[in-house]
C-alpha positions as CSV (number, residue, x, y, z in Angstrom):
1,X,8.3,-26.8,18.6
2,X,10.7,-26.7,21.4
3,X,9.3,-23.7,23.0
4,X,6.2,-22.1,22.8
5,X,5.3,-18.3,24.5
6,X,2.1,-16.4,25.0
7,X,0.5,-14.0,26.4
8,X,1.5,-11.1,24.8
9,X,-1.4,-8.7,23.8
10,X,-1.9,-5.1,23.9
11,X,-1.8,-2.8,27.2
12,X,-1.9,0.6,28.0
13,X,1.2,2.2,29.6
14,X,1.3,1.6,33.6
15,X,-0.2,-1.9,32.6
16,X,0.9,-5.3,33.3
17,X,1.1,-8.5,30.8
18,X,2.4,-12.2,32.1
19,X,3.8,-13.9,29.3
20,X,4.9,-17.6,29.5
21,X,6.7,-20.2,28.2
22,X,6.1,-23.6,27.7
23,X,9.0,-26.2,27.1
24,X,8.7,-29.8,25.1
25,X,10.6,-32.1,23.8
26,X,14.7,-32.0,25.2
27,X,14.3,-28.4,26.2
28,X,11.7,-29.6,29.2
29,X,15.5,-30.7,30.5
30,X,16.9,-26.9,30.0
31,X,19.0,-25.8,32.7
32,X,18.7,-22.0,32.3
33,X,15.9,-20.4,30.3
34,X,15.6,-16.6,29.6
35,X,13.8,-13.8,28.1
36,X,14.7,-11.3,24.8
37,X,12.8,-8.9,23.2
38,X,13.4,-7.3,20.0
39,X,12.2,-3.7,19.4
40,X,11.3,-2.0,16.6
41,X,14.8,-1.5,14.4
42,X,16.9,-2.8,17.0
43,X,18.8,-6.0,17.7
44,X,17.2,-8.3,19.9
45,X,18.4,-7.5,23.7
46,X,18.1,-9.5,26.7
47,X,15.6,-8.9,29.8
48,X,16.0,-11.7,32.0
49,X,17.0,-15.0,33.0
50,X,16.3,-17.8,35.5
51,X,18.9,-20.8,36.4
52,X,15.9,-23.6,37.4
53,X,18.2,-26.0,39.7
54,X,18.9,-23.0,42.2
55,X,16.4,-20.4,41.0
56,X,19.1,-17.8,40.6
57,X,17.8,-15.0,38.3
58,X,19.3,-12.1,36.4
59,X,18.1,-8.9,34.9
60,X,18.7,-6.1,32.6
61,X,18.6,-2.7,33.9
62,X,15.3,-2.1,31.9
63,X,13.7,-4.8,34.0
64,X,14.7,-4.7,37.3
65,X,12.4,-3.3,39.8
66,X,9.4,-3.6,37.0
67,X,9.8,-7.6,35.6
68,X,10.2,-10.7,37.4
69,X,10.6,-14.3,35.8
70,X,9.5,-17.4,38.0
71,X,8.8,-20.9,37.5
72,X,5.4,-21.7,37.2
73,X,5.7,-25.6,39.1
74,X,1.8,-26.4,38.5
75,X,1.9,-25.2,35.3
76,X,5.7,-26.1,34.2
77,X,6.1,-22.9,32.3
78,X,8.6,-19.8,32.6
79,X,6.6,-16.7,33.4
80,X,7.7,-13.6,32.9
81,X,5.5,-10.9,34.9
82,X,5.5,-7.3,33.1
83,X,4.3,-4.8,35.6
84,X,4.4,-1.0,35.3
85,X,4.9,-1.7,31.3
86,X,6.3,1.8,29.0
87,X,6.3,2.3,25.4
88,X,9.3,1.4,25.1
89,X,8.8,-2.1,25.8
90,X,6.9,-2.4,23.3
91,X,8.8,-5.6,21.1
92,X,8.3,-9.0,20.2
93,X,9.4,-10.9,23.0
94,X,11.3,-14.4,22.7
95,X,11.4,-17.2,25.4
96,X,15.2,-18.9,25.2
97,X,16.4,-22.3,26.4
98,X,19.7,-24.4,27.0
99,X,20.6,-27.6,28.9
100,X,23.5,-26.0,30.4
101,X,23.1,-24.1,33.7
102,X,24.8,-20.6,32.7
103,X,27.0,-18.5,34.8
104,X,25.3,-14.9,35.7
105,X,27.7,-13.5,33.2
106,X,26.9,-15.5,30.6
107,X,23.3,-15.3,31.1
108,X,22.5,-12.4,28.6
109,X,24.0,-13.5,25.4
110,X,22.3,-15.1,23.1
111,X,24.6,-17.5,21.8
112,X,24.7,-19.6,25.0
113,X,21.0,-21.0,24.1
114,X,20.5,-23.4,22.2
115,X,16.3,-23.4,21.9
116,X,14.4,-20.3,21.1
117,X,10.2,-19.4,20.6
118,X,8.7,-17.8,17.7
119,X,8.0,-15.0,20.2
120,X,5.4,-12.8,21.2
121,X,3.9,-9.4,20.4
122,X,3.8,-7.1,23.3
123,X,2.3,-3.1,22.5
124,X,2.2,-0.6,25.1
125,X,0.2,2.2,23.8
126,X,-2.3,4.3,25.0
């Protein structure tokens, strides 16, 4: 296992999760690592991305202002912090990796990873 996420788990809307992820093997070398989620009958969609060597980070619109992704240097993990969480993030959320350091465009589409997590349940429900 390349990558492994947790912390999902089931909050109530206006709540806040952290998930993280935890690299091994050659993707503790990635470059850029990123967040998807996949919702309910829909393709999986990106929410946001960090590029380690500079710590340059994108977002979708759905996460700015409410999501932030950081390095965890202790820890070596990517966190992704979920504040001010809706129903419609509900999703199964996936922690992506590659060795290449992406461009901001490039940063959202899946293809340019090359490691991905089994993912992790997140439910906002009251």
């Amino acid at each position: 296992v390349q990558l492994q996420a947790s912390g999902g788990g089931l909050v109530q809307p206006g709540g806040f999760l952290k998930l993280s992820c935890a690299a091994s093997g050659r993707a503790v070398s990635a470059q850029t690592m990123a967040w998807f989620r996949r919702v309910p009958g829909k393709e999986r969609e990106f929410v946001a991305a960090i590029r380690l060597p500079d710590n340059s980070r994108t977002y979708a619109d759905s996460a700015k202002g409410r999501f932030t992704i950081a390095k965890d240097i202790t820890r070596g993990t990517i966190n992704l912090q979920l504040n001010s969480l809706e129903p419609k993030d509900t999703a199964v959320y996936y922690c992506a990796a590659t060795l290449g350091g992406l461009i901001m465009s490039a940063r959202g589409m899946e293809n340019q990873y090359d490691y991905w997590g089994v993912g992790t349940q997140v439910t906002v429900s009251s």
